[in-house]
C-alpha positions in Angstrom: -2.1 10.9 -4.5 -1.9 7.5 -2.7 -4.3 7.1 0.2 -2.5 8.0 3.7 -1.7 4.2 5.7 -4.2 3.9 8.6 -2.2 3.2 11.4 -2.6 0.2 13.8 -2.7 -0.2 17.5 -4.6 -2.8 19.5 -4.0 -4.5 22.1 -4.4 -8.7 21.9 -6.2 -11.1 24.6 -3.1 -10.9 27.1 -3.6 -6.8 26.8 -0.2 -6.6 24.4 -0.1 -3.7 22.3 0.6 -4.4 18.4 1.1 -1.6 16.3 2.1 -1.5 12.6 5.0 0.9 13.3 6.9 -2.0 15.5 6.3 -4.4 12.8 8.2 -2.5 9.7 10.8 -5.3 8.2 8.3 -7.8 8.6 5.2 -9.1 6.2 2.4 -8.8 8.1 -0.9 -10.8 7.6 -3.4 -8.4 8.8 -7.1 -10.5 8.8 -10.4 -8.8 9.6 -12.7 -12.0 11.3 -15.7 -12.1 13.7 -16.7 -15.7 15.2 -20.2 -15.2 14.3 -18.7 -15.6 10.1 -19.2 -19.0 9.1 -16.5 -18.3 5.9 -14.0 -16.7 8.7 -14.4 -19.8 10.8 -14.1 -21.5 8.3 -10.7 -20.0 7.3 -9.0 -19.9 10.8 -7.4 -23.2 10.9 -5.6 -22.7 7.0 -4.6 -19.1 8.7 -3.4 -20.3 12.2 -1.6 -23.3 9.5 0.1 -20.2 8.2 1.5 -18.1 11.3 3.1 -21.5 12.5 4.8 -22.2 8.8 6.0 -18.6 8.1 7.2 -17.5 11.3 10.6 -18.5 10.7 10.1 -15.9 7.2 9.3 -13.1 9.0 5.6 -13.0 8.3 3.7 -11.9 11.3 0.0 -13.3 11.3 -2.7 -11.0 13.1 -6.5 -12.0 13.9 -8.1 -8.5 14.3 -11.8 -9.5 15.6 -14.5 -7.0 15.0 -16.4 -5.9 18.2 -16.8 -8.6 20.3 -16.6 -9.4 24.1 -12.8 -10.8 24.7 -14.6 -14.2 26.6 -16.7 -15.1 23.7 -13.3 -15.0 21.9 -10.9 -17.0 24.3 -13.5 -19.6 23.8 -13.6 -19.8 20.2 -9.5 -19.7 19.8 -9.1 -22.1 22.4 -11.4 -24.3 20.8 -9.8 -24.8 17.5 -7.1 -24.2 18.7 -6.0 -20.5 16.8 -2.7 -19.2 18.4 -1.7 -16.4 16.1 -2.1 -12.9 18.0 -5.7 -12.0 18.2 -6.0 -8.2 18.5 -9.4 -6.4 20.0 -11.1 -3.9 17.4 -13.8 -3.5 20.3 -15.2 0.0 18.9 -14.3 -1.3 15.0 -12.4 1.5 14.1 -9.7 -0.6 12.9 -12.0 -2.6 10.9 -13.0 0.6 9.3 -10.4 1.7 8.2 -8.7 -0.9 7.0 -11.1 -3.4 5.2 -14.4 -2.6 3.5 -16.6 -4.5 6.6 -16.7 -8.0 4.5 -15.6 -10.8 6.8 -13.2 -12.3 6.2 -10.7 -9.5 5.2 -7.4 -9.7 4.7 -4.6 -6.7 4.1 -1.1 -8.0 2.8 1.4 -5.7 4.7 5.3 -5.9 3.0 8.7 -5.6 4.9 8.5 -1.7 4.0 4.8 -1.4 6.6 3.1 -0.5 3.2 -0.2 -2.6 2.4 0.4 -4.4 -1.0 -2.5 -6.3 -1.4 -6.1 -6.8 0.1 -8.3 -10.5 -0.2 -12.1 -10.0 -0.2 -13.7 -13.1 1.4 -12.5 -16.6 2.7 -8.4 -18.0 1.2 -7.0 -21.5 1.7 -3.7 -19.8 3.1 -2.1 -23.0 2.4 -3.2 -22.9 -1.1 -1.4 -21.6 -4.2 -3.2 -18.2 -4.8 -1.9 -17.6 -0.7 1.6 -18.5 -1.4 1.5 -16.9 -5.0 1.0 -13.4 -2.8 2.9 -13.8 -0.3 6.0 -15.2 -2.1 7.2 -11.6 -3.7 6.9 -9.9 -0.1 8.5 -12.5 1.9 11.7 -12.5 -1.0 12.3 -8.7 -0.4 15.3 -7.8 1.2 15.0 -7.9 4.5 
């Protein structure tokens, strides 16, 4: 028997609630980060690269951060500048449940809200092994 979904509901750094259920028709980029992860850093600006380009596809990027204080992560988005949604795991039970705890962590989510795929570690998401898994979801029927 498959493994139940976990759900999804967190708010962002402007207090919006995201929740998986809202989401259901679109691919959503679910990525598992923390600021003090050099190979997350170091992944942000190919990801942020990604929300901008695939928007107009449906794909929905979101930054879940693991546990830390919302100033300390204003700061760092504003710095690079990363303006995908970035939701608040502050107690990490997102994180949990969704990833096994290695940063970066990234669940593929298809049009049905289903996760398809999961990425262990840092992905150029402009690169070809990105677009190679993204390409079936975003070519589902809508």
């Amino acid at each position: 028997m498959a493994r139940p979904v976990p759900g999804l509901d967190l708010a962002d750094l402007d207090d919006h609630r995201w929740s998986l259920a809202a989401l259901v028709g679109r691919v959503v980029v679910l990525n598992f980060w923390a600021t003090w992860c050099e190979p997350c850093r170091a992944e942000m600006p190919s990801l942020a690269a990604l929300a901008a380009r695939m928007r107009a596809e449906g794909v929905v990027v979101l930054a879940i951060n693991y546990k830390e204080p919302p100033a300390l992560i204003r700061q760092f988005v504003e710095r690079l500048p990363f303006t995908a949604p970035v939701l608040l795991d502050a107690d990490g039970d997102a994180t949990f449940a969704w990833s096994p705890r290695v940063f970066p962590s990234t669940v593929l989510i298809g049009r049905d809200g289903r996760p398809t795929v999961s990425v262990l570690g840092e992905l150029d998401w402009g690169g070809t092994v990105a677009r190679e898994l993204l390409e079936p979801l975003i070519a589902k029927a809508r």
